[in-house]
C-alpha positions in Angstrom: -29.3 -92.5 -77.5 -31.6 -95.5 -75.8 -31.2 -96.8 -72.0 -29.7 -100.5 -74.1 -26.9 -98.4 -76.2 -26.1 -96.3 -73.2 -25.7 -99.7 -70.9 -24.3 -101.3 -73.9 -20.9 -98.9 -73.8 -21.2 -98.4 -69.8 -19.6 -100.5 -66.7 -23.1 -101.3 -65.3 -23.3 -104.2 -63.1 -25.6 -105.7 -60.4 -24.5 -108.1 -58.2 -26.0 -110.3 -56.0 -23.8 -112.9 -54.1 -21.7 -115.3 -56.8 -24.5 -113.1 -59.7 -23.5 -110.6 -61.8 -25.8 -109.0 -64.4 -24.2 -106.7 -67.2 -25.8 -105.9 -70.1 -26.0 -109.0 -72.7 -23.5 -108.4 -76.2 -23.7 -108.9 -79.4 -20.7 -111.2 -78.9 -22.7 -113.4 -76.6 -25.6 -112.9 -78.4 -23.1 -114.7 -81.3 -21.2 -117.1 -78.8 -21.8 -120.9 -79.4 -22.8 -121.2 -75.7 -26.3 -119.0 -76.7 -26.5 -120.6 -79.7 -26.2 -124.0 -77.8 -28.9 -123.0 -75.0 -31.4 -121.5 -77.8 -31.3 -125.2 -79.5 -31.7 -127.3 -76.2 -35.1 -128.5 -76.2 -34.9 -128.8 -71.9 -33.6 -125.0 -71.7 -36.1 -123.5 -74.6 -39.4 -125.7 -73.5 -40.0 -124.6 -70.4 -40.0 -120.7 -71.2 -42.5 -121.2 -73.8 -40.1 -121.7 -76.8 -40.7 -123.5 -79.5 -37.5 -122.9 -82.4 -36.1 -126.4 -80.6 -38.5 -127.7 -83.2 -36.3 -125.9 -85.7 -32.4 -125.6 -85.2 -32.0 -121.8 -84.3 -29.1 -120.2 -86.5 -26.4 -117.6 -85.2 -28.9 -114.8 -87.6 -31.6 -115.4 -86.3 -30.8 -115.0 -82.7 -28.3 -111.7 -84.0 -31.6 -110.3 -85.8 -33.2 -110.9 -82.2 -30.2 -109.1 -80.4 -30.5 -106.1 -82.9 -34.7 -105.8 -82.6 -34.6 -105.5 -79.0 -36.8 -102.4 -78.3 -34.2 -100.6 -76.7 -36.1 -97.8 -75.2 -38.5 -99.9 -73.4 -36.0 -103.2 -72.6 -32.5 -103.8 -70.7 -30.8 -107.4 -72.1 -28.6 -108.7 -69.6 -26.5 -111.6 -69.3 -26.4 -113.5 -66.0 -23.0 -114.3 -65.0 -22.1 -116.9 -62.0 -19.2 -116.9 -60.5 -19.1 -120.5 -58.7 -16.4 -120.0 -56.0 -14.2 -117.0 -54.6 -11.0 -116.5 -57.2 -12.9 -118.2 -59.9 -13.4 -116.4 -62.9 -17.6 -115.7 -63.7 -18.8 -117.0 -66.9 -21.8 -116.3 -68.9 -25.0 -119.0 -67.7 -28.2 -117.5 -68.8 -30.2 -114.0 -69.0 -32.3 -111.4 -68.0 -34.4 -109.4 -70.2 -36.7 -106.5 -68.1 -38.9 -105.3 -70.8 -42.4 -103.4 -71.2 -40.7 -100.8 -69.2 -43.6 -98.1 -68.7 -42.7 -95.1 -66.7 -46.1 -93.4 -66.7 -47.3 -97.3 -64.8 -44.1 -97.5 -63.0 -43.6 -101.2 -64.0 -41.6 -103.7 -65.6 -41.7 -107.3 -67.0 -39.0 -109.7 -66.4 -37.9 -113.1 -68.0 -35.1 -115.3 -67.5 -33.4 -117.8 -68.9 -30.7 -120.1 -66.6 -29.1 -122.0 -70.1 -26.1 -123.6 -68.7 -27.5 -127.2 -67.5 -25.1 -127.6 -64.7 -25.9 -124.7 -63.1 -29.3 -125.3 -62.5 -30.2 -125.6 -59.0 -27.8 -123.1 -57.9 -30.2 -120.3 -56.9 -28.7 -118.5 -59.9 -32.7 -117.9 -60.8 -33.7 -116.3 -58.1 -30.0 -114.2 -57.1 -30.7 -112.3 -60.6 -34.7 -112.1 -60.1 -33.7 -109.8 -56.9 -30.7 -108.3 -58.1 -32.9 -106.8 -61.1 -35.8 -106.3 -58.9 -33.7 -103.7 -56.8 -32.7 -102.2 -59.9 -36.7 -101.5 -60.9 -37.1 -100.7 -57.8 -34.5 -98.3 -56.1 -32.6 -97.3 -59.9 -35.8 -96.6 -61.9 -38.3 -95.6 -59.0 -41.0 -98.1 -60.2 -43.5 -100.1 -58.1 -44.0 -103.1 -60.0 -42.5 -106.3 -61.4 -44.5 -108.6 -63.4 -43.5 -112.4 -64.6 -44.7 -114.9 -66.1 -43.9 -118.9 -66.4 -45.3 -122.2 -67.0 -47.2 -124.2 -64.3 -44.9 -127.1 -64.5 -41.7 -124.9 -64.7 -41.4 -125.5 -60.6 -37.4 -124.5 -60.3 -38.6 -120.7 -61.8 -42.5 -120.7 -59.3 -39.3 -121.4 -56.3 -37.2 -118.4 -57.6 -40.0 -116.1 -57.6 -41.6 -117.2 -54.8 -38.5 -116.6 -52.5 -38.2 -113.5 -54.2 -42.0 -111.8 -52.8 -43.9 -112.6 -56.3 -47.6 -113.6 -55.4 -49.6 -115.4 -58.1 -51.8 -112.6 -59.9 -53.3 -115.0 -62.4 -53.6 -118.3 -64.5 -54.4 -118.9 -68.0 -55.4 -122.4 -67.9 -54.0 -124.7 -70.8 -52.3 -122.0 -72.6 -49.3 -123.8 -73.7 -48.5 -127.1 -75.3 -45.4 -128.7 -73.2 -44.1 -132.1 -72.5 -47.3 -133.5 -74.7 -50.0 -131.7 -73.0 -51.4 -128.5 -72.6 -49.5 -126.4 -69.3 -51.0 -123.4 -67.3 -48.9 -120.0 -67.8 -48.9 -118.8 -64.3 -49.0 -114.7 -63.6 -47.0 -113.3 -60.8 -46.2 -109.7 -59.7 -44.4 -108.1 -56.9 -44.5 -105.0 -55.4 -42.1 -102.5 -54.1 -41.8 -102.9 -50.3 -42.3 -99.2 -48.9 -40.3 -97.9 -46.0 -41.8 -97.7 -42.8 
């Protein structure tokens, strides 16, 4: 059985102040609030999407759900809770992928959907909550990232969260009618003194 099943049928969380990551359903992956995110030109642009040129259908983001490499990925839905007593709702998520054992690393993208709660921190709360989990659940020693130049809400979140720039690939992506930078970043795990 893969790591996904095995979080898919198991209580694992990871919190980090008013965040919660669990692992992301199939139900979600079918809810209208993904299915609204995935055809919002200002959510899908700046991560390098381009099916808000298209309208995404429920299937195709179910036949994305089901062909998530399992063995080398953990889908997560980020989940804000915006005030004590408040019930959390679904607002975005987390996907750590390329997960190589014999490098010790991971990759990690994001997606905050929900408009209104940009600007929360919501970014950066899950970027460290799953940055512990590489680190001190899996043992590993690096997380890798990626985002666009002009994406400055997601260069914040990483930023706060100890990711350095490792690299630029100038003009690699066509975004708000010109070509944007995707910007590299990396962090490594902090060793005890």
């Amino acid at each position: 059985m893969s790591r996904q099943s095995n979080l898919r049928d198991s209580p694992f969380f990871l919190h980090e102040g008013a965040v919660t990551l669990r692992p992301f359903t199939r139900r979600e992956a079918a809810s209208a609030a993904y299915l609204r995110w995935m055809n919002d030109a200002q959510v899908t642009r700046t991560i390098g999407r381009f099916d808000y040129l298209f309208p995404v259908s429920r299937a195709k983001l179910l036949r994305y759900f089901d062909d998530v490499d399992t063995d080398a990925a953990v889908f997560l839905g980020i989940h804000y809770r915006p005030r004590a007593g408040a019930r959390a709702r679904l607002v975005g998520t987390l996907k750590l992928y390329d997960l190589d054992a014999l490098a010790r690393r991971a990759s990690l993208g994001l997606l905050v959907g929900e408009r209104g709660a940009w600007g929360r921190g919501i970014a950066s709360a899950a970027i460290r909550a799953a940055c512990r989990y590489v680190f001190e659940v899996l043992g590993f020693g690096k997380v890798t990232a990626g985002y666009l130049a002009s994406n400055v809400g997601m260069h914040r979140a990483f930023r706060k969260n100890g990711f350095r720039v490792e690299g630029r690939l100038r003009k690699q992506v066509f975004f708000a009618g010109r070509l944007d930078d995707h910007v590299m970043v990396g962090k490594f795990r902090e060793r005890k003194a």
